[in-house]
C-alpha positions as CSV (number, residue, x, y, z in Angstrom):
1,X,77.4,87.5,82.7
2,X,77.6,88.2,78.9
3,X,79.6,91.0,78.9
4,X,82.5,88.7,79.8
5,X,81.8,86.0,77.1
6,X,83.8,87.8,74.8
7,X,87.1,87.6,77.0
8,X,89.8,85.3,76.4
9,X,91.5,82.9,78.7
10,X,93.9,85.4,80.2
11,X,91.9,88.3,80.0
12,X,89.1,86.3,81.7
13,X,91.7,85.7,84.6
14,X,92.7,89.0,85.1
15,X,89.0,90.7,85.2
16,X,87.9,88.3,87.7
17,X,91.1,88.7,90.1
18,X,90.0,88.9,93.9
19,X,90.3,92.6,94.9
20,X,93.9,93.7,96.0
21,X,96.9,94.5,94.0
22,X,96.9,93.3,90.5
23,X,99.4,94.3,88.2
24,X,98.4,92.6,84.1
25,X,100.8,92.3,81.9
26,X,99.7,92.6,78.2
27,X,101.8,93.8,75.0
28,X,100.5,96.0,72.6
29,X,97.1,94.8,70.7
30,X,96.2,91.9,73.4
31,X,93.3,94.1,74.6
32,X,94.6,95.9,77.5
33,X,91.4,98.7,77.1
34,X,88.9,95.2,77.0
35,X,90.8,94.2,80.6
36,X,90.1,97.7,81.9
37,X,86.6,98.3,81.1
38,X,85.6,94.6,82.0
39,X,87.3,95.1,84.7
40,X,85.4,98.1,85.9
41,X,82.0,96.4,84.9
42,X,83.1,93.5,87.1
43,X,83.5,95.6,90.2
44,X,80.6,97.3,89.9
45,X,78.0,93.9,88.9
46,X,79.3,91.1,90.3
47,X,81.5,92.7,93.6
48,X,78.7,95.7,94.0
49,X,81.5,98.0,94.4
50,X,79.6,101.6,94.0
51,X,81.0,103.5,90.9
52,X,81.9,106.7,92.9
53,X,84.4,104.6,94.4
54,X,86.5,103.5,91.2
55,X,89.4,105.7,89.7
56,X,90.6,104.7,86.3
57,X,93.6,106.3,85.2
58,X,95.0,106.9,81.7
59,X,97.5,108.6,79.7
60,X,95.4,110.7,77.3
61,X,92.0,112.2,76.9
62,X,91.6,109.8,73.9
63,X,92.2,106.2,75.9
64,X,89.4,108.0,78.6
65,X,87.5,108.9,76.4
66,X,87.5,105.6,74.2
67,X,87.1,103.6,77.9
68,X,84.1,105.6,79.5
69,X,82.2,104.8,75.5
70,X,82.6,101.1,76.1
71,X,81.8,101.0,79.9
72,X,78.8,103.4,78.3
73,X,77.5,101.1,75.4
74,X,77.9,97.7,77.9
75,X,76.1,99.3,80.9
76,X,73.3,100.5,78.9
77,X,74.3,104.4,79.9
78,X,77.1,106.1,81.8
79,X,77.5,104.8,85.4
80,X,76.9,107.7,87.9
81,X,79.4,108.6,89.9
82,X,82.5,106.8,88.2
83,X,86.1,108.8,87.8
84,X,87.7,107.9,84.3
85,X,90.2,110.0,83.6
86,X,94.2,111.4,82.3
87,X,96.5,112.3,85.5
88,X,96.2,115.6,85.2
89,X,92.4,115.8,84.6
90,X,91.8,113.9,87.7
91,X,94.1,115.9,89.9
92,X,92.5,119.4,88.1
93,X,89.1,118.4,89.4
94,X,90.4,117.4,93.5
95,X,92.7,121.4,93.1
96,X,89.4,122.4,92.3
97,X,87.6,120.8,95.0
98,X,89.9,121.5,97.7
99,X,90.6,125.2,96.2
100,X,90.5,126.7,99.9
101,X,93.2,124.1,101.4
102,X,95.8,125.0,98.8
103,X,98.5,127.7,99.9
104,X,99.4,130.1,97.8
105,X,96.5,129.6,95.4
106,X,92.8,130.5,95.2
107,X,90.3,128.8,94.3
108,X,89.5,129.9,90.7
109,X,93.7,129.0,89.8
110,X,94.2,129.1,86.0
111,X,96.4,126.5,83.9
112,X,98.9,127.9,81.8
113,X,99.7,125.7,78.5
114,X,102.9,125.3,76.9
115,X,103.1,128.5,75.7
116,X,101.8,130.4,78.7
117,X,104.6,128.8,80.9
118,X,107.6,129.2,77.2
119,X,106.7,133.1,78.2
120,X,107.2,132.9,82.3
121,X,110.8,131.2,81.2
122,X,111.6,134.0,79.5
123,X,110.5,136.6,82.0
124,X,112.2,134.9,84.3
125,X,115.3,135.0,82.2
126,X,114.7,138.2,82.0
127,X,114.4,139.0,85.5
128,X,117.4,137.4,86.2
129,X,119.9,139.0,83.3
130,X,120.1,135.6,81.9
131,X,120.6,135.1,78.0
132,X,118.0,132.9,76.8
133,X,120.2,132.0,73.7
134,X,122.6,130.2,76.5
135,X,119.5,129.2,78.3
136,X,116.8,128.5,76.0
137,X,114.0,128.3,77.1
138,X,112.7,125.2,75.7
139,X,115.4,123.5,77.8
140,X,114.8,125.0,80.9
141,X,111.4,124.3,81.2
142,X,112.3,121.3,80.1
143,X,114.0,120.8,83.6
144,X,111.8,122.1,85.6
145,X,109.2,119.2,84.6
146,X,111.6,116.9,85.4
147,X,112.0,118.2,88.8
148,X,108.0,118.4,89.7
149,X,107.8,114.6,87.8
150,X,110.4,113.9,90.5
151,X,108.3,115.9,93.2
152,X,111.3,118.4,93.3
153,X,110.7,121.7,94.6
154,X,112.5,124.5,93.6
155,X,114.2,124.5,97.1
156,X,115.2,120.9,97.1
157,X,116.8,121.0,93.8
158,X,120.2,119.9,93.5
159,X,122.6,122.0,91.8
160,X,125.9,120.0,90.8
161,X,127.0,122.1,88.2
162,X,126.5,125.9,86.6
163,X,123.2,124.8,84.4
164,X,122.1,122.9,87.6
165,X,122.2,125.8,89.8
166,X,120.4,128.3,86.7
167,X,118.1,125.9,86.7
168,X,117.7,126.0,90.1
169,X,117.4,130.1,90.3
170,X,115.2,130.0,87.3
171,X,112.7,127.4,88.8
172,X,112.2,129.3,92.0
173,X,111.4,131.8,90.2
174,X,109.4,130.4,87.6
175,X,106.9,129.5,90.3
176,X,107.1,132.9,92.0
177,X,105.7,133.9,88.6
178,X,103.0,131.5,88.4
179,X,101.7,131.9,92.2
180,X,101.9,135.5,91.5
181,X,99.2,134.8,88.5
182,X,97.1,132.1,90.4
183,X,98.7,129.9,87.9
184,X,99.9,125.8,87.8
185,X,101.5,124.3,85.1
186,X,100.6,121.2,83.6
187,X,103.2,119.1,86.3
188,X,102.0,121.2,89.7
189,X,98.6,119.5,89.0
190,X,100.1,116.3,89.9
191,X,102.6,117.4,92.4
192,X,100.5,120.2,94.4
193,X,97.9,116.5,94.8
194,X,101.0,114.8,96.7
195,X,101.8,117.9,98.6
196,X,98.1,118.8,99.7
197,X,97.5,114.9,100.6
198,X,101.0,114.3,102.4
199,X,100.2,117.7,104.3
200,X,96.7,117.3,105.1
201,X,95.9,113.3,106.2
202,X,92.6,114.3,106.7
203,X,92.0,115.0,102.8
204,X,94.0,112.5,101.9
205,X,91.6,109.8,104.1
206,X,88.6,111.2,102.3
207,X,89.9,110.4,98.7
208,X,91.4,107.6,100.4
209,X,87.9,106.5,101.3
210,X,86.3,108.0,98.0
211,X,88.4,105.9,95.7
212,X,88.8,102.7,97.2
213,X,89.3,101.0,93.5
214,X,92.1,102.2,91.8
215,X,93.0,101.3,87.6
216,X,95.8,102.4,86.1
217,X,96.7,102.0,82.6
218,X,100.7,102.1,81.0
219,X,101.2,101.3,84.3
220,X,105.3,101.2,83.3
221,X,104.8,104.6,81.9
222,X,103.9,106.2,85.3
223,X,106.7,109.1,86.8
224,X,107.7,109.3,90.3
225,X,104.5,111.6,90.6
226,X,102.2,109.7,89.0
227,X,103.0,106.6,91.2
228,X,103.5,108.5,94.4
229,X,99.7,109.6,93.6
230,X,98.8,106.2,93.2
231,X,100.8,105.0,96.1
232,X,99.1,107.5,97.9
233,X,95.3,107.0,97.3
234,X,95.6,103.0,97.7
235,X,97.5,103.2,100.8
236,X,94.5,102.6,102.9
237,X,92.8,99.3,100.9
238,X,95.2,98.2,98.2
239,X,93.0,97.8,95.1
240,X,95.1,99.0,92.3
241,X,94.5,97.3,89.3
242,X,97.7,97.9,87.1
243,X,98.1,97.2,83.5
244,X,101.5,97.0,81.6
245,X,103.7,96.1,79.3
246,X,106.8,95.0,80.2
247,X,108.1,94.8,77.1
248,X,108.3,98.7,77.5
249,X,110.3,98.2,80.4
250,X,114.5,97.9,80.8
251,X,115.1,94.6,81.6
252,X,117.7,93.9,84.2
253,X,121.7,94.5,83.2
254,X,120.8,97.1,81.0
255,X,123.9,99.3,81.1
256,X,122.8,102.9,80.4
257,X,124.7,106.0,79.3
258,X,125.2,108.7,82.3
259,X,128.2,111.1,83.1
260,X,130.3,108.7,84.8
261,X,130.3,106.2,81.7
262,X,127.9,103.5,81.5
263,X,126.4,101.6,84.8
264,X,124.1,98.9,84.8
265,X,120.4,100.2,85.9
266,X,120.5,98.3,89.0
267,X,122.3,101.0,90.0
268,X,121.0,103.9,88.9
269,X,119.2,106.0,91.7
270,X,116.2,108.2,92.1
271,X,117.5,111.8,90.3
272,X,120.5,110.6,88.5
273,X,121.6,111.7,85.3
274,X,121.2,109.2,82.2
């Protein structure tokens, strides 16, 4: 097993871990990608775990890129079959897949970037005789990916106060827009997963089944979509292999800043404002 000669004591530890959840805690520069990738390797060599049935997880096409070159260069060629990816490359390619079990969508959907969705705020401004120099645009897009992070929809969205409820009207139909184009946004690729897996079990059981080996790296970096993803797909075996930092974390009795004055984060809940 030469491939793990290289691996220090604690990195050794963590690549050999029985299967189940694992959660690794590594700073920055301790080799978090080395765990990953030797991780991978170990499932596949010394547990025979097939690579079609292993998800890795990053945060940018860079870090997936950088892991599926070392997996590469140490298993003398790509594995076949093996799912390295960003969030929202992964849950592109299961839309895509599943293209006929989506309502409201086709199959050949489009994704709008940034500046595709900047011009659907403002036609929905527009729509709805608002001034986007009191509503700018920037800002309430900005909200509306905070409410898909949060699994949101545009009907479940809180309104508290006057931006709340604009942002409310101009969500609902922001998404009008976009269904109307056979378009997502960057967030629905992540949140149109949860909603097609928690509405269809059946799907759900076959990626369930299909990725039985789940990797996730900036594991403290994850959004409530992200996770419930995650939380999702490892519901049926429990092999997520997590790696963070928790350095990056808040550490318990941190008092942060909401509208009510400062409140330690123990009690801060799901959708408050900080």
């Amino acid at each position: 097993m030469t491939y793990l000669d290289g691996l220090n004591e604690a990195q050794y530890t963590a690549v050999t871990a029985p299967p189940g959840p694992v959660l690794v805690l590594a700073g920055p520069g301790s080799g978090k990608t080395r765990v990953l990738t030797h991780r991978i390797i170990y499932l596949m060599r010394e547990l025979h775990v097939p690579p079609w049935q292993i998800m890795a997880v990053t945060f940018t096409n860079k870090a997936a890129k950088e892991m599926a070159q070392r997996i590469g260069r140490l298993m003398d060629g790509p594995p076949r079959g093996l799912t390295v990816g960003t969030f929202h490359s992964i849950c592109a390619r299961i839309l895509r897949r599943e293209g006929e079990n989506l309502p409201g969508y086709e199959r050949g959907f489009v994704i709008f970037d940034t500046d595709d969705q900047i011009q659907v705020v403002k036609q929905t401004l527009k729509d709805l005789n608002l001034d986007d120099k009191k509503f700018p645009p920037y800002k309430m897009l900005n909200n509306i990916s905070n409410a898909k992070n949060e699994l949101i929809p545009p009907e479940e969205y809180a309104a508290a106060n006057y931006i709340s409820e604009v942002t409310r009207r101009v969500y609902g139909r922001y998404q009008e827009i976009l269904r109307a184009n056979n378009a997502m946004d960057f967030d629905d690729l992540l949140m149109n997963v949860v909603v097609l897996f928690d509405g269809r079990p059946d799907i759900l059981q076959k990626y369930q089944e299909r990725y039985q080996h789940l990797l996730v790296d900036e594991f403290q970096d994850t959004n409530t979509a992200q996770y419930g993803l995650i939380k999702r797909l490892a519901a049926a075996h429990h092999h997520v292999f997590a790696v963070g930092d928790s350095d990056q974390c808040f550490p318990a009795g941190t008092r942060l800043q909401t509208p009510n004055g400062f409140r330690p984060i123990e009690e801060i809940k799901e959708n408050d404002l900080v």
